[in-house]
Wavefront OBJ file of the C-alpha trace (Angstrom):
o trace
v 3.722 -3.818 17.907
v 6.214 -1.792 19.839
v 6.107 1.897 20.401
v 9.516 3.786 19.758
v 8.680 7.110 21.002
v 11.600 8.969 18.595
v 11.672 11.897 17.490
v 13.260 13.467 14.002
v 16.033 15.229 16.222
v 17.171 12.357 17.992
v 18.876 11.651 14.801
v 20.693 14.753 15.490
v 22.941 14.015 18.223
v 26.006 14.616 18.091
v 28.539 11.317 18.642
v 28.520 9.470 22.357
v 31.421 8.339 23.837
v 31.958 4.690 23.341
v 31.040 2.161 26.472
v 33.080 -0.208 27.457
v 32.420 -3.043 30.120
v 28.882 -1.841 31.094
v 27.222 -5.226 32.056
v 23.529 -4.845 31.873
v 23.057 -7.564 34.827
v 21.616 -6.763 37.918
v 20.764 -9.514 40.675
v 17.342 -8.510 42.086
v 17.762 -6.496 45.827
v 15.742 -9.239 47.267
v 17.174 -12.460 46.728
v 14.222 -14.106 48.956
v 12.207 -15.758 46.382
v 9.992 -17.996 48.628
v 6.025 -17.125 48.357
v 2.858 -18.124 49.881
v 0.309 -17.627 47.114
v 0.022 -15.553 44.122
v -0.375 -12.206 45.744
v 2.814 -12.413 46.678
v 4.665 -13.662 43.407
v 3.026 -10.621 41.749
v 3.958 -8.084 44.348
v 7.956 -9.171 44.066
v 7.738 -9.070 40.133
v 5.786 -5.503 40.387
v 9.164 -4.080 42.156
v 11.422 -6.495 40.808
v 14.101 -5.704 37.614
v 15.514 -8.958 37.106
v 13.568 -12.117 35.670
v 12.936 -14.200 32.707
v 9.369 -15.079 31.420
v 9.409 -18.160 29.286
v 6.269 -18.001 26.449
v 4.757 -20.901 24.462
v 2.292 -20.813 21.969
v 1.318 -21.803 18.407
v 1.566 -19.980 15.183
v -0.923 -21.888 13.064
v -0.111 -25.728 13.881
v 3.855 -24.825 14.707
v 4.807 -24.757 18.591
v 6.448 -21.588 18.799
v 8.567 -20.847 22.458
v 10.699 -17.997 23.132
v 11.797 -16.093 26.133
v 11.479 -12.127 27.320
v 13.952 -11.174 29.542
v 14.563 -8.061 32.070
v 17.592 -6.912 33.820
v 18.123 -3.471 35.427
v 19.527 -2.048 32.638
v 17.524 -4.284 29.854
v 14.786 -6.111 27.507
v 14.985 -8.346 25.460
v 12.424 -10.291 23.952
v 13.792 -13.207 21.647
v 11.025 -13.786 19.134
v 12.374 -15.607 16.773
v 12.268 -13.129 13.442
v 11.505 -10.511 15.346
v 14.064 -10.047 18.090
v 14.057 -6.971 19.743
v 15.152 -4.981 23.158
v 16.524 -1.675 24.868
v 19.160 -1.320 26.693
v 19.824 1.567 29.557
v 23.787 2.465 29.882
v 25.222 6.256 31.389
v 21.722 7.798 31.686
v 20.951 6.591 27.704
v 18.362 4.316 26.126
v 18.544 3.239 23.135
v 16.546 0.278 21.366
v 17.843 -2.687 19.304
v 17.076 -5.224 17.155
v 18.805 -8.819 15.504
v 19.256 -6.977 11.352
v 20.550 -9.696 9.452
v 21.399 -11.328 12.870
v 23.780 -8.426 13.783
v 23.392 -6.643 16.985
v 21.911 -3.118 15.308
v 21.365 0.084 17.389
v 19.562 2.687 17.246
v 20.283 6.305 18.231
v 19.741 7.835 21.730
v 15.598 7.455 22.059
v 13.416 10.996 22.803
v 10.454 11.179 24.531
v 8.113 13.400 22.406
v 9.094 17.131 23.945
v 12.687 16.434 22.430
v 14.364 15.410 26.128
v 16.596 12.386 25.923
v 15.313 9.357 27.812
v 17.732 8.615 30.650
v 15.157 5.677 32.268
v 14.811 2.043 30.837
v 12.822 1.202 33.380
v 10.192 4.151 33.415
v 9.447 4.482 29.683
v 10.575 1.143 27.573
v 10.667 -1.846 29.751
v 7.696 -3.482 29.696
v 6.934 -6.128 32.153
v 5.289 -6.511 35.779
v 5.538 -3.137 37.029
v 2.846 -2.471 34.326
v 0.625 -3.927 36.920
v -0.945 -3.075 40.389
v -1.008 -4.857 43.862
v -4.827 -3.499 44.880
v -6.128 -5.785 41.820
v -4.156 -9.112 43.586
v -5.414 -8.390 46.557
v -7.686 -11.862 46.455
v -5.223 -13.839 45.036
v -4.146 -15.172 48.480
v -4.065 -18.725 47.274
v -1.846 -20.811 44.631
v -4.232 -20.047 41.940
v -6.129 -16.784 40.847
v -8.046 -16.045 38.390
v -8.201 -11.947 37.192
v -10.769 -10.478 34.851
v -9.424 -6.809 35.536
v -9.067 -4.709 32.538
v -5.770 -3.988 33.138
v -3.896 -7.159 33.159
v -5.552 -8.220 30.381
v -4.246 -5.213 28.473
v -1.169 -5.640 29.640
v -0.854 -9.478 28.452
v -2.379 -8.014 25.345
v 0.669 -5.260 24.964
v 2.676 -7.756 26.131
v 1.699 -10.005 23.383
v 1.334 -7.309 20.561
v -2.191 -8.139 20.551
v -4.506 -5.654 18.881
v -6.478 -3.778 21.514
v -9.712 -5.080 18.870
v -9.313 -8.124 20.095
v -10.264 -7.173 23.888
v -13.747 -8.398 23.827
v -12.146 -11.890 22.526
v -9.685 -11.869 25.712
v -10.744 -14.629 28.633
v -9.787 -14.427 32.944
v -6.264 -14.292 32.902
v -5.243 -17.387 34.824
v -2.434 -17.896 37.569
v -0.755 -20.719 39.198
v 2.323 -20.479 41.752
v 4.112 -22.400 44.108
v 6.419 -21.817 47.197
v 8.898 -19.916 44.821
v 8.426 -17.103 42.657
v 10.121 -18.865 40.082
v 7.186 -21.211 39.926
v 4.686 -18.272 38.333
v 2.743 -19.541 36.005
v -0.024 -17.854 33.758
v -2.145 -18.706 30.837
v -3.545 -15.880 28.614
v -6.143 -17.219 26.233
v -8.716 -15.906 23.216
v -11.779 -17.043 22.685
v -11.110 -16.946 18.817
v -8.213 -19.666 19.287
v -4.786 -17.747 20.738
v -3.305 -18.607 23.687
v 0.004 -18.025 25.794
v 1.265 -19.661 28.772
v 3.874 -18.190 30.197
v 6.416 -19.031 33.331
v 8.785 -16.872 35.677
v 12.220 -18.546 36.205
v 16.010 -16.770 36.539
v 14.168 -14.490 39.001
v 17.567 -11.720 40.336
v 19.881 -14.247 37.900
v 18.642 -12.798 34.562
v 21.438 -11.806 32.045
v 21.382 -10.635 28.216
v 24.118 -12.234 26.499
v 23.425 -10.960 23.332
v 23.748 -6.836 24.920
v 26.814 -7.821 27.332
v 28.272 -9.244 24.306
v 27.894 -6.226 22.338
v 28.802 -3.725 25.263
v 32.118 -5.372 25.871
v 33.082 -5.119 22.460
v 33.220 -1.749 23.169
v 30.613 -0.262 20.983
v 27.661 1.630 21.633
v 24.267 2.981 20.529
v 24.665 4.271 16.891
v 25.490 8.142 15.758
v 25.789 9.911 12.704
v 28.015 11.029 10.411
v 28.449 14.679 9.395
v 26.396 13.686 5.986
v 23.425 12.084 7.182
v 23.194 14.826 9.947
v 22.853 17.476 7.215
v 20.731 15.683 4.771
v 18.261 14.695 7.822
v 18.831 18.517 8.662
v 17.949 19.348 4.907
v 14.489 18.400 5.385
v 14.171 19.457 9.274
v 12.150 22.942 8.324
v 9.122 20.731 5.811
v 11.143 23.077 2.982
v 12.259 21.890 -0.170
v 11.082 21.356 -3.707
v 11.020 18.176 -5.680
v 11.702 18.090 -9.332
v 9.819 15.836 -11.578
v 11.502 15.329 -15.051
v 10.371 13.822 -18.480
v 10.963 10.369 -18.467
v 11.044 10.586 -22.212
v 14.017 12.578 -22.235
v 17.451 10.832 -22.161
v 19.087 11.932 -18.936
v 17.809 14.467 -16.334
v 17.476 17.827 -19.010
v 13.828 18.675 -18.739
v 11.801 19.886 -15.945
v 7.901 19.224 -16.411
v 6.834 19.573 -13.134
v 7.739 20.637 -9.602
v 6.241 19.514 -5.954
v 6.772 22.504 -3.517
v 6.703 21.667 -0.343
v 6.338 24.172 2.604
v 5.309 24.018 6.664
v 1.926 26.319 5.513
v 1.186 24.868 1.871
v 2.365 21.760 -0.564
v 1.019 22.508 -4.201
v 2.476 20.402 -7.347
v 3.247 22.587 -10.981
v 3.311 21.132 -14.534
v 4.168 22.284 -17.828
v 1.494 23.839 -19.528
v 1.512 21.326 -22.546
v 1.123 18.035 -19.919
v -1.857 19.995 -18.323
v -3.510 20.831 -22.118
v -2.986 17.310 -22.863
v -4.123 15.897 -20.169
v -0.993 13.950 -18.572
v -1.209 15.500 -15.019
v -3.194 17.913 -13.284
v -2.194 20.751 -10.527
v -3.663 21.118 -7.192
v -2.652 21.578 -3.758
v -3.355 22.163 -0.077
v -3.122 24.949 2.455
v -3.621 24.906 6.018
v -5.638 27.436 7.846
v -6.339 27.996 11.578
v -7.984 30.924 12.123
v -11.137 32.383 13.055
v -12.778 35.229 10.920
v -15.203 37.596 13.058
v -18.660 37.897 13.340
v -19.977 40.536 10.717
v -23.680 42.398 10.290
v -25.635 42.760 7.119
v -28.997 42.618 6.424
v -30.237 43.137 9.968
v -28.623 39.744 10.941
v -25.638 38.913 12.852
v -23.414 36.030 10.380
v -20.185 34.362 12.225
v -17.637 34.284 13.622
v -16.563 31.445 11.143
v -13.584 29.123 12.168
v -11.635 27.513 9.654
v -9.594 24.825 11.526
v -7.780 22.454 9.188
v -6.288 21.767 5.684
v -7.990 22.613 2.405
v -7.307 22.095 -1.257
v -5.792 24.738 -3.111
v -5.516 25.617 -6.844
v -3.757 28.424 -8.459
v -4.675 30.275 -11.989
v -2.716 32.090 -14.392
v -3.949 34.658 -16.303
v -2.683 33.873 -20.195
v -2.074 37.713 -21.029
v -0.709 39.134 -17.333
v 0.902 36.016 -16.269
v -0.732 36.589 -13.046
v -1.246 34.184 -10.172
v -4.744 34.164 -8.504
v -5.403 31.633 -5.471
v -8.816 29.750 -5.099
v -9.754 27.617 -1.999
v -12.126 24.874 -1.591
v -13.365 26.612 1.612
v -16.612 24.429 2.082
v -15.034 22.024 3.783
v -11.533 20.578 5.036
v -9.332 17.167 3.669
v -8.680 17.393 6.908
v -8.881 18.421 10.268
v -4.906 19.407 11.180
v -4.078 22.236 9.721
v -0.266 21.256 9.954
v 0.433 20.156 6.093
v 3.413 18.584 6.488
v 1.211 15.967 8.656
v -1.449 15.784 5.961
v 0.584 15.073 3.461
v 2.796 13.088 4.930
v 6.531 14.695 3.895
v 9.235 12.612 3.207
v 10.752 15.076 6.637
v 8.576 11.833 7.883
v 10.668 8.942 6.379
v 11.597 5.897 8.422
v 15.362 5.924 7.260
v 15.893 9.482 8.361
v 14.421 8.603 12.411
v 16.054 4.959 12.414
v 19.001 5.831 10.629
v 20.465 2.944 12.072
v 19.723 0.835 9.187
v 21.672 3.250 6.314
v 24.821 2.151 5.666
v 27.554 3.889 3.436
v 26.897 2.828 -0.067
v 29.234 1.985 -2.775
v 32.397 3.824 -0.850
v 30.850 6.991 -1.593
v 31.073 8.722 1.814
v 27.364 11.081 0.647
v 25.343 7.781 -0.390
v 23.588 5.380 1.899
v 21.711 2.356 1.459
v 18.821 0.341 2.915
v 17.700 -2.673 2.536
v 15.415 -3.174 5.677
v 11.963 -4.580 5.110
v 9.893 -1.690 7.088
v 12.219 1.190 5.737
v 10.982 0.101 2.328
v 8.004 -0.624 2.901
v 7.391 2.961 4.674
v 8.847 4.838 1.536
v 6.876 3.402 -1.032
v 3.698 4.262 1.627
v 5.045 8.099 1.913
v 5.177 8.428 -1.837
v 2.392 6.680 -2.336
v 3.593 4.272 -4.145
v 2.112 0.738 -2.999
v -0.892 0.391 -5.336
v 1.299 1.668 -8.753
v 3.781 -0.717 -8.222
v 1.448 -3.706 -6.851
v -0.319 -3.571 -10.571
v 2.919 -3.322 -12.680
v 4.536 -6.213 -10.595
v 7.320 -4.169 -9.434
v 9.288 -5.578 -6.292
v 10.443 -2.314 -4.044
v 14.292 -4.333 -2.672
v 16.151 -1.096 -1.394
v 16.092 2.575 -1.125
v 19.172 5.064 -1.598
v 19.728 8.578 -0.267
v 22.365 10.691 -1.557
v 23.972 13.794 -0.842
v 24.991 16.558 -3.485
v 26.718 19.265 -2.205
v 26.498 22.401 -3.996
v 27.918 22.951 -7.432
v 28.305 18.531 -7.794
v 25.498 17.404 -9.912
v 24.346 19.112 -13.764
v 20.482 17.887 -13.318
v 18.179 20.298 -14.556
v 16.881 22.863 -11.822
v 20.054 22.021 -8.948
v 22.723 23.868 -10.484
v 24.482 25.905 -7.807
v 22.526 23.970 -5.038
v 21.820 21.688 -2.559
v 20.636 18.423 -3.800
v 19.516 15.330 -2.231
v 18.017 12.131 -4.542
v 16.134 9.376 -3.012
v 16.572 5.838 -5.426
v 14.392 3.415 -5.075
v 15.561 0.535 -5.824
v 13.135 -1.961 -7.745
v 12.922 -5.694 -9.401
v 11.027 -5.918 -12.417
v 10.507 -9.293 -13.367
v 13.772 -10.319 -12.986
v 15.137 -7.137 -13.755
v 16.610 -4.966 -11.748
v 15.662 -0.896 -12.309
v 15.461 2.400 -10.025
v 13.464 5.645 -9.843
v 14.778 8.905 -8.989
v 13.159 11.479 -6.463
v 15.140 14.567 -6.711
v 14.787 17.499 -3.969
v 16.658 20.892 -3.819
v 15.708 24.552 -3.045
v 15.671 23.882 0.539
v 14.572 26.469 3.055
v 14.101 29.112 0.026
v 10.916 27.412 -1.404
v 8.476 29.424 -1.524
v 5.014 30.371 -3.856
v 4.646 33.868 -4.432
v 0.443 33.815 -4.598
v 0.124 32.029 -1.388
v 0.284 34.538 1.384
v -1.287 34.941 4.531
v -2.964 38.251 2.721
v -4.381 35.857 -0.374
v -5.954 33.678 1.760
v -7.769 35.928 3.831
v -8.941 37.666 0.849
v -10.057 34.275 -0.140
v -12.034 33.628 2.529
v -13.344 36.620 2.693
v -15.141 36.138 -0.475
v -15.871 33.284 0.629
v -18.288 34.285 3.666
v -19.365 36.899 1.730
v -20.894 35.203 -0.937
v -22.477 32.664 1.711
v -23.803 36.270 3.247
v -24.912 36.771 0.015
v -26.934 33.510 -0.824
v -28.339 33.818 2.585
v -29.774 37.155 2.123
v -31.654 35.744 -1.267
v -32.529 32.920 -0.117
v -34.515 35.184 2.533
v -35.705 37.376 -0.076
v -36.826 34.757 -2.322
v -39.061 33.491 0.788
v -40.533 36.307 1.594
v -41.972 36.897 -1.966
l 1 2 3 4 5 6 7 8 9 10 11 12 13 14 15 16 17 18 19 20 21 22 23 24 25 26 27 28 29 30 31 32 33 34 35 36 37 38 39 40 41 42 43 44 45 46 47 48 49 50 51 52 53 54 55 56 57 58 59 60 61 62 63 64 65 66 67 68 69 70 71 72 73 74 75 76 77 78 79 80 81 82 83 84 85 86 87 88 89 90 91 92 93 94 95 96 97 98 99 100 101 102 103 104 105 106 107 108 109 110 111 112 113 114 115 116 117 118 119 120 121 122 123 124 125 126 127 128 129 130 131 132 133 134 135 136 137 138 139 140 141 142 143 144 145 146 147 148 149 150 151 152 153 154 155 156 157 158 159 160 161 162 163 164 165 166 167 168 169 170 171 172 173 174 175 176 177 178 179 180 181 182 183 184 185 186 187 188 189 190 191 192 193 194 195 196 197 198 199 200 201 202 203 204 205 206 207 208 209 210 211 212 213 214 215 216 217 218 219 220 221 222 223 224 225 226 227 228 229 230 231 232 233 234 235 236 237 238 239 240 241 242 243 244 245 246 247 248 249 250 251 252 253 254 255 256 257 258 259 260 261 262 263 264 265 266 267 268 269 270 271 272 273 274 275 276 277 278 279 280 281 282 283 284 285 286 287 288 289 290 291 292 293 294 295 296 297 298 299 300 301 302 303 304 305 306 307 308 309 310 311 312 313 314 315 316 317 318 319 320 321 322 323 324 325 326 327 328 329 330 331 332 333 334 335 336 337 338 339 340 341 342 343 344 345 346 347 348 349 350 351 352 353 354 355 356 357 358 359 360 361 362 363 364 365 366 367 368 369 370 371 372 373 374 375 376 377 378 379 380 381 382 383 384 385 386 387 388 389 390 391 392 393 394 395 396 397 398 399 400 401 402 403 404 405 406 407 408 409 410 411 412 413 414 415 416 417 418 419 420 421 422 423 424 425 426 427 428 429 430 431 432 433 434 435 436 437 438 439 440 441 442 443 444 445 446 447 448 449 450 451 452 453 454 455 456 457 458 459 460 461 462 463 464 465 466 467 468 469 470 471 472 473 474 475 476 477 478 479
């Protein structure tokens, strides 16, 4: 599907000025659309910003047509269902979609350094410039035939055609007449799709449904002062969740905290749910470092690189109280070393980078609500939640995010705080329920036992013993 290259901060910006009157219709600056052979269609549509392609094909037995159109300043493609474009307007792009058949916006897009995107045209619209004129070269008559790998990918993209499907893809076929307009194509799959597609409104192309929404004078969507500092909240991959006993009435007892940190994530629980049974502790930590090369026993061991993220558990001693940090240093989880990424943090969460689709809940000006398919769907995948509720025959329908500011709420563990709960919001068999996932201690979580220091010391134990096994393993041999 499509590729919205958007970063957290772009859900940062500060409020546009609204745009008024900014027609996104551009005739072509060649209004010659006469052509000699197919070479030449595709060489006007390579340079050309304006045009319609009409697409028919079948989902299952049902006829299915729809068209994608381009104008200077935007795409649209008009899949029924899915309905989706961008739109360029003062140097801004922002995407869009049909919600609930309203005109929704997203923020102001970022490329993936952070910089606003200020160019429809060079990063979102995706149509014949994708292509090149060395590969039409032959196609000096009114039909052409191209096995090149790179218009088949781009009828694939164009498509949203798994790139596993490329082996399946036949010879793109063309067809044209004395008028661009009369571009025809048929993309085909061996296993049964197929597409044929036709140029028309080539320099006449407009977007009803974006001048319509321009002229009404609004504009891509911003913030409030709320969101912006709960989305800022979890900007730093800081904050603790609290996990509460769902035996107790109300939100009184603590029984188990998530900590989560840019270096480390590690999840606590009472002592009598661990004797018992109930839950367990454990944790990762992400190391990227490499320990030098050391000599002992006449041989040279190292330099040993540990590049990615390990688990982690931490012991208490019953007497001291002390914390002691142990490392399952034989291998990685993973590769990245960047936890947050491993992990997956709810920093990550759909609503917070396409906040487009939260809306003010319930007249409370610190609660928001979503009811968008994807948004729900990604925020029972972050927490993991998918299988649990598949087997219970839960129905996920909405999520909520709300804001506590400091001193607001009496749950255990977020007095004097911060707070920010996540609902989701579930049907159970007719029933309607939530569940609570409550996060405070922002920026000032923290685990005492997991320092830089502890996990060298960790590792160097680690090698050591491996040193250590070496050298009687040797010894053993020799005897």
């Amino acid at each position: 599907m499509r590729t919205q290259k958007i970063l957290l901060v772009m859900a940062l910006l500060s409020a546009g000025i609204g745009i008024q009157n900014k027609h996104v219709v551009n005739a072509a600056s060649n209004n010659d659309t006469s052509v000699n052979n197919v070479s030449e269609a595709i060489g006007k549509l390579i340079t050309a910003h304006n045009y319609t392609i009409e697409v028919s094909t079948k989902i299952g037995p049902i006829d299915v047509k729809y068209n994608i159109f381009y104008t200077e300043n935007g795409f649209y493609d008009n899949f029924i269902g899915d309905e989706y474009g961008y739109v360029e307007v003062d140097d801004t792009v922002f995407s869009f979609d049909l919600y609930n058949r309203t005109f929704t916006a997203s923020n102001p897009l970022m490329d993936e350094k952070g910089n606003k995107v200020t160019s429809l045209w060079d990063d979102y619209a995706f149509g014949f410039n994708q292509l090149r004129t060395n590969e039409f070269t032959e196609a000096t008559g009114k039909t052409f035939t191209s096995n090149s790998k790179r218009v088949k990918t781009f009828f694939m993209d164009l498509f949203h055609i798994s790139l596993d499907k490329y082996v399946n893809v036949e010879p793109v076929e063309f067809s044209v007449g004395n008028d661009v307009n009369s571009l025809e194509f048929v993309f085909s799959i061996s296993t049964g799709e197929q597409y044929n597609g036709k140029v028309f409104n080539f320099g006449t192309t407009k977007i009803d449904v974006i001048d319509e929404y321009l002229n009404s004078g609004l504009s891509y969507h911003t913030n409030d002062e709320t969101l912006n500092k709960i989305i800022n909240l979890f900007s730093n991959y800081n904050y603790t969740r609290l996990i509460y006993d769902s035996e107790e009435e109300g939100y009184n007892k603590i029984i188990g905290q998530e900590k989560y940190n840019e270096n480390y994530f590690y999840t606590f629980f009472d002592h009598d749910y661990l004797v018992s049974g109930a839950a367990f502790e454990i944790g990762v930590v992400g190391i990227d470092k490499v320990y030098p090369a050391r000599e002992a026993n006449g041989q040279t061991y190292g330099p040993y690189e540990f590049h990615g993220s390990y688990y982690c558990f931490i012991s208490e001693d019953s007497e001291t109280h002390q914390q002691n940090l142990d490392i399952m240093t034989s291998i990685p989880i993973n590769t990245d070393p960047f936890v947050p990424n491993v992990y997956v943090y709810p920093t990550f969460l759909q609503i917070f980078s396409d906040t487009q689709y939260l809306e003010p809940s319930g007249g409370s000006e610190n609660e928001y609500y979503s009811s968008k398919l994807s948004c729900i769907r990604d925020f029972i995948t972050n927490f993991q939640l998918t299988e649990s509720l598949s087997e219970i025959g839960a129905v996920p329908t909405g999520v909520f995010v709300k804001y506590y500011p400091t001193g607001s709420i009496n749950h255990a563990g977020t007095e004097n705080k911060e707070t920010v709960i996540f609902t989701l919001e579930l049907n159970y068999y007719g029933l309607s329920t939530t569940v609570d996932y409550v996060y405070t201690d922002f920026n000032t979580t923290s685990i005492d036992v997991i320092t830089q220091e502890n996990i060298d010391k960790v590792i160097e134990n680690a090698i050591q013993s491996m040193i250590d096994r070496d050298a009687a393993s040797n010894e053993e041999g020799g005897d």
